[in-house]
C-alpha positions as CSV (number, residue, x, y, z in Angstrom):
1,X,6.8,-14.9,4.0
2,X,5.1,-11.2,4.0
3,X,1.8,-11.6,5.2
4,X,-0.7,-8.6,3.6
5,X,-3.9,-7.7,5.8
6,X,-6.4,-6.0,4.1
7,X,-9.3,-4.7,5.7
8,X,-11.4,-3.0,3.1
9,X,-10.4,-4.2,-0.2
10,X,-12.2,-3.7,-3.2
11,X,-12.7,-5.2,-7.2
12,X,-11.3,-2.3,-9.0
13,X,-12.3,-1.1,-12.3
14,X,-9.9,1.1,-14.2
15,X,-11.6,3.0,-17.3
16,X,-9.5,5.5,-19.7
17,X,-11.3,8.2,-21.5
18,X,-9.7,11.4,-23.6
19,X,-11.3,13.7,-20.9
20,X,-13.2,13.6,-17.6
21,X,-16.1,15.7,-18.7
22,X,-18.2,16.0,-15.7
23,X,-22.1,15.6,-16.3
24,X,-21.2,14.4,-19.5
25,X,-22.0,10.7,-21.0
26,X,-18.4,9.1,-21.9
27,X,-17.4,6.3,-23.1
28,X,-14.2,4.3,-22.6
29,X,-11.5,4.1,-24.9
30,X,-10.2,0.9,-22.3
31,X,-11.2,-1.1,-19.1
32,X,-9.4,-3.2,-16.9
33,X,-10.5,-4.8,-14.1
34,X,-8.3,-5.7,-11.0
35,X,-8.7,-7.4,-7.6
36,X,-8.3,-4.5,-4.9
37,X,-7.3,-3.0,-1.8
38,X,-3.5,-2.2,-0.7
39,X,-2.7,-5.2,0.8
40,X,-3.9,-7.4,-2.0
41,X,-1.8,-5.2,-4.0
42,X,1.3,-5.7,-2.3
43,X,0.8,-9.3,-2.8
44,X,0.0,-9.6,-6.2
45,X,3.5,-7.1,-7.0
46,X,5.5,-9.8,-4.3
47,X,3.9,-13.0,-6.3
48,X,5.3,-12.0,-9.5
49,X,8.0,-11.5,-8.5
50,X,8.4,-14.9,-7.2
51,X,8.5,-13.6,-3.4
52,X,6.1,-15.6,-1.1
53,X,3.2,-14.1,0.2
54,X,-0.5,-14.3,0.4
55,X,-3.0,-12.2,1.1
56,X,-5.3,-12.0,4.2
57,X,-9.1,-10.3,3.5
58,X,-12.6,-10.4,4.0
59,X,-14.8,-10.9,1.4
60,X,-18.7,-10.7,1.0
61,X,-21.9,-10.7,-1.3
62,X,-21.4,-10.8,-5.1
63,X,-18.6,-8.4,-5.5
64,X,-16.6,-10.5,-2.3
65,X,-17.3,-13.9,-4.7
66,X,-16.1,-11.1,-7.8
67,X,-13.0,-10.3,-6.1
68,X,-12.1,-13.8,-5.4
69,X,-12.8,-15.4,-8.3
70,X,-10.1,-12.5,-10.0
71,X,-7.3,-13.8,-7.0
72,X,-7.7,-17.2,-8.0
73,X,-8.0,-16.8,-11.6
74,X,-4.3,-14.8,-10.9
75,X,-3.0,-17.7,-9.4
76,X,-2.8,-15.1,-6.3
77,X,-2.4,-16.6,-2.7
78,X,-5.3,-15.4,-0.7
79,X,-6.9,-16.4,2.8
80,X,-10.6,-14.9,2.6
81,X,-12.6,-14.5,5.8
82,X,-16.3,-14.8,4.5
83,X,-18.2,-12.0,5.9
84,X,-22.4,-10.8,5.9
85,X,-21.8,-7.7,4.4
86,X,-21.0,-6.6,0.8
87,X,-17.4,-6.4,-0.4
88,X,-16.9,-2.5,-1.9
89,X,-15.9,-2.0,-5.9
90,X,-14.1,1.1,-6.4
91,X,-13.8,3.0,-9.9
92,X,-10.6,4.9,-11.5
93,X,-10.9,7.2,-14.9
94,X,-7.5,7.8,-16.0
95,X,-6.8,10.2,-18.5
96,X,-4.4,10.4,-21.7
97,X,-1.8,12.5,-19.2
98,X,-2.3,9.9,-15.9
99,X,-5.2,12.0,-14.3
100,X,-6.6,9.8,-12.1
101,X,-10.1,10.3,-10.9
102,X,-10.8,7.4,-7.6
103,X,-14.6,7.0,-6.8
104,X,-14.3,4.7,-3.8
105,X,-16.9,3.3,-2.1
106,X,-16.9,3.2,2.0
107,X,-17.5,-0.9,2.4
108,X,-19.1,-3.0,4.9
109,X,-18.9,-3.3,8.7
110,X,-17.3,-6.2,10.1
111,X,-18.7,-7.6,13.1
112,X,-16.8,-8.4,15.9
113,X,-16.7,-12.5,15.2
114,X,-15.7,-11.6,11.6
115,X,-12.8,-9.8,13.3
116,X,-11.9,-12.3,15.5
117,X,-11.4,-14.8,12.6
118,X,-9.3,-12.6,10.7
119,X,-7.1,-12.3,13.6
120,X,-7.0,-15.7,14.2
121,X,-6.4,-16.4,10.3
122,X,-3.2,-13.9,10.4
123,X,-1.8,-15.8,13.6
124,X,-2.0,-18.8,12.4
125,X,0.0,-18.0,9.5
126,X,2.7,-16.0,11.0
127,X,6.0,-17.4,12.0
128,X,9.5,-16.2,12.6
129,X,11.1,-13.5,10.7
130,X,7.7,-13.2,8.8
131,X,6.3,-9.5,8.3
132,X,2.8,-8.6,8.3
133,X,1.6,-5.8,6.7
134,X,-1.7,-4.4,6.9
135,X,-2.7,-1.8,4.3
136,X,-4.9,0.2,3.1
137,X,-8.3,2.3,4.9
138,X,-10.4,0.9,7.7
139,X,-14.3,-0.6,7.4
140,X,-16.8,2.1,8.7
141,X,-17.4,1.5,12.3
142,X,-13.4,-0.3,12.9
143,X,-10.6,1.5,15.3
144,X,-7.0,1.2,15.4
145,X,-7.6,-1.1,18.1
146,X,-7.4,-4.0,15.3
147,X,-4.5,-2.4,14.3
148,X,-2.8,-3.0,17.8
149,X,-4.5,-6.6,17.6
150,X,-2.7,-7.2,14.3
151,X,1.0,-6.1,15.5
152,X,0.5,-7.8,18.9
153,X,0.0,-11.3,17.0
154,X,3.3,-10.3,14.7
155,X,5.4,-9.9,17.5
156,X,4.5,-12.9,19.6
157,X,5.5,-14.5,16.3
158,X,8.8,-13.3,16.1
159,X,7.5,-11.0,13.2
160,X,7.9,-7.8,11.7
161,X,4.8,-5.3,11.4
162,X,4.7,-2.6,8.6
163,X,1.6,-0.3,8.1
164,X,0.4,1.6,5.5
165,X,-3.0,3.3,6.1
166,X,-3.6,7.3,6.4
167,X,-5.8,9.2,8.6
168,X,-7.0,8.2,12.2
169,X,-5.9,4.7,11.3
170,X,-1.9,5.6,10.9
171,X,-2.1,8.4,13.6
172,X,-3.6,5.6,16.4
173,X,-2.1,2.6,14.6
174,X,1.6,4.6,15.3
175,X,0.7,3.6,19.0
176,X,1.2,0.1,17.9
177,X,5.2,0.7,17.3
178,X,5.4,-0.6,13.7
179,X,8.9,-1.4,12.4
180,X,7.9,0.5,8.8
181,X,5.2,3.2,7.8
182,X,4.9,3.9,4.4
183,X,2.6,7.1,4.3
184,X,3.2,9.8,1.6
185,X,3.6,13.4,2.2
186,X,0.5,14.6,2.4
187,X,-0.9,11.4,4.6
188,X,2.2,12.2,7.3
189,X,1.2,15.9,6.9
190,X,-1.8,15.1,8.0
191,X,-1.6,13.4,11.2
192,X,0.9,15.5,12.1
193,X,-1.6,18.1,11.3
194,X,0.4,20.7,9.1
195,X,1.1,20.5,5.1
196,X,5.0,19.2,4.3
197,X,5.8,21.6,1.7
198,X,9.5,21.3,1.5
199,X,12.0,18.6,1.7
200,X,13.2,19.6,4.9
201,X,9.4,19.6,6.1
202,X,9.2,16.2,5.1
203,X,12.3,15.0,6.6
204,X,11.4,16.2,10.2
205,X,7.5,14.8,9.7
206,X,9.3,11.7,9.2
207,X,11.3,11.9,12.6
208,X,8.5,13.1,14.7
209,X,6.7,9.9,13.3
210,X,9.3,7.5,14.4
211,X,8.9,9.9,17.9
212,X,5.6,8.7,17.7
213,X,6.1,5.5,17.5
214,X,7.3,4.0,14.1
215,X,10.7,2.5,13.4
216,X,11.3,3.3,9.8
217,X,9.5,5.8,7.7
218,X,9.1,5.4,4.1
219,X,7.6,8.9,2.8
220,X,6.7,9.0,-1.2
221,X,7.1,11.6,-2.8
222,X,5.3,11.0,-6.3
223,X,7.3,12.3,-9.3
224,X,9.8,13.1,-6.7
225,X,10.9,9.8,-5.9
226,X,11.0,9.0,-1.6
227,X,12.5,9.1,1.2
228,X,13.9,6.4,3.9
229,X,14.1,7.6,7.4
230,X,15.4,5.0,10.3
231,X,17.5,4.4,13.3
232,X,20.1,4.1,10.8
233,X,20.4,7.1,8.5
234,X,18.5,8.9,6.0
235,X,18.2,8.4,2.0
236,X,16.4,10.2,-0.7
237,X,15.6,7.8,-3.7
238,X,14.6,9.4,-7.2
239,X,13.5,7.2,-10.4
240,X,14.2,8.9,-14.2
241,X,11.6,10.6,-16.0
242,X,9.0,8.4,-17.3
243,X,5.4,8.7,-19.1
244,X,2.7,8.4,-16.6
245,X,0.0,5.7,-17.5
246,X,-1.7,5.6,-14.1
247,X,-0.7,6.6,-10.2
248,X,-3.3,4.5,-9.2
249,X,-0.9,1.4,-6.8
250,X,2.2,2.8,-7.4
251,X,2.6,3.4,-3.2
252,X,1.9,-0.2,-2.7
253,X,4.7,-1.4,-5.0
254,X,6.6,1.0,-3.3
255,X,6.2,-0.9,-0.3
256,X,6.3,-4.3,-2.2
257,X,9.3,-3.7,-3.8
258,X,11.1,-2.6,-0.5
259,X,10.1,-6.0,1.2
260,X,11.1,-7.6,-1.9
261,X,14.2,-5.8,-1.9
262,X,15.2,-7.0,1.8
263,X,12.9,-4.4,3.8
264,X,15.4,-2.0,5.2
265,X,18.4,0.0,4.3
266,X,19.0,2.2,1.5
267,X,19.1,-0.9,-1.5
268,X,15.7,-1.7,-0.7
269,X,14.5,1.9,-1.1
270,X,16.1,1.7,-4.7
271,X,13.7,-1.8,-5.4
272,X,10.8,0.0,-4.0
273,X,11.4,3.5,-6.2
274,X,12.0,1.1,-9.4
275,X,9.4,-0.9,-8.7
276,X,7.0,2.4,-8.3
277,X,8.7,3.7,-11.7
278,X,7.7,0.7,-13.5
279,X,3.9,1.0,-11.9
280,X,3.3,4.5,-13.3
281,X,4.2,3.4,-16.6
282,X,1.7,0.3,-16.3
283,X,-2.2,1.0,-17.3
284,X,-4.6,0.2,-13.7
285,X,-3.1,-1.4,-11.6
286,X,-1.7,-3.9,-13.6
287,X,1.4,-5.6,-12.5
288,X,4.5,-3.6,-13.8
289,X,6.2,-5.9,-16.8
290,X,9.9,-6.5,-15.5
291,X,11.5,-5.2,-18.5
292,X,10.1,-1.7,-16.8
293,X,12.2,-2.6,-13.8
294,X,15.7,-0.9,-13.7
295,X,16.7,-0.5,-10.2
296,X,19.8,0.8,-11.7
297,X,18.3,4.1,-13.4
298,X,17.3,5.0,-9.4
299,X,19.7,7.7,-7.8
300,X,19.9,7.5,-4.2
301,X,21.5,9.6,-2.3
302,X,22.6,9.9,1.9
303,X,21.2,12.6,3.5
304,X,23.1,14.3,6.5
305,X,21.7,14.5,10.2
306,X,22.8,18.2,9.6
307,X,20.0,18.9,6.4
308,X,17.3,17.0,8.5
């Protein structure tokens, strides 16, 4: 089972408009509304396609009971840890070309016995050959410590740990050894604290990362397709040309579609990139229809130690 840990999720509303016009009144040509947060997203993409998981979070106030009520009406399997403060909602306008606009919201603090029994939730579930998976940005206030936490309970398990966060959060939580990151360029650019320009750029941000720490690095590349880096080889994976509805969770299926797909090796990187082809095409966050899936129109190809 793929355990997702989400620590800030969010009830996302997507709303399309001709143009972003800003100071301007608008109105929507369409609105969807979506439960939230990476992790949650990961497990809604694995549950239709008939892969178990469920999806670890914690929820609070009238947007928590919101967010909750949208899981369950999904037939989604979730595990929510009731918390004191407010659960966030986060807003996307997308525009007729796939312009995405995010307005997120920062979310509430966890306190340390809310923590705790997240924790405690995740280990109980976790077994043998099980990954967890925590995605997605840190509550104000939180460390990587929880991160460390998190991948300590997976391995006692017998588990594997993937993360996929950004920031302070993926440059501390790479101290926690995860078998898979999943950043994209500009995220490993980050923490590595120069812009990856270039292909080559990316490929050696991707090895200084598994220096750091990670076993497998998964680096998207958008329009570009990604790239798999790990103690085994190295693979570039590129979708066909499609029309872009919305960017807005096409990383996570990236990273739901690789688990799905086996969760290493070169074949999984072609589930993820088709999976991420078929997201783009698919309004919100919406679950890509399988007729969009065609892991057979994605091109990857083995890249030599020699290029890297």
């Amino acid at each position: 089972m793929i355990i997702t840990v989400t620590l800030n999720p969010s009830l996302d509303r997507t709303l399309a408009v001709a143009q972003l016009l800003r100071g301007e009144v608008l109105r929507a040509d369409e609105t969807l509304e979506d439960p939230g947060g990476k992790g949650v997203n990961v497990t809604r993409f694995l549950t239709a396609a008939g892969t178990a998981s469920i999806a670890v979070l914690p929820a609070g106030g009238s947007i928590g009971r919101g967010l909750v009520a949208l899981l369950e009406d999904q037939g989604i399997p979730h595990l929510a840890i009731a918390i004191a403060g407010r659960t966030r909602a986060n807003v996307a306008v997308v525009e007729p070309d796939g312009t995405t606009t995010k307005l997120n919201e920062p979310g509430p603090v966890l306190t340390s016995v809310e923590i705790e029994a997240l924790i405690a939730a995740v280990a109980d579930l976790t077994s043998l050959d099980d990954w967890v998976v925590v995605a997605g940005s840190l509550p104000p206030d939180l460390d990587a410590t929880i991160i460390t936490g998190l991948a300590e309970v997976a391995r006692s398990a017998g588990a594997k740990f993937a993360l996929d966060a950004s920031g302070p959060a993926l440059a501390d939580g790479l101290a926690a050894r995860p078998d898979l990151i999943k950043p994209n360029a500009e995220e490993l650019g980050e923490i590595l604290g120069t812009d990856l320009t270039s292909m080559d750029e990316v490929l050696a941000g991707c090895h200084e990362a598994r220096r750091r720490g990670a076993d497998a690095v998964i680096c998207s590349l958008g329009g570009d397709g990604a790239v798999l880096v790990d103690s085994v080889g190295t693979w570039l994976a590129t979708g066909p040309a499609v029309d872009v509805q919305s960017t807005v969770g096409a990383g996570d299926c990236l990273l739901a579609g690789f688990l799905h797909g086996g969760g290493s090796g070169p074949d999984a990187l072609r589930t993820g990139v088709a999976w991420a082809t078929a997201a783009v095409q698919t309004p919100g966050t919406g679950v890509p229809p399988v007729a969009l899936i065609d892991p057979s129109a994605v091109e990857v190809t083995a890249i030599e130690p020699a290029a890297v």
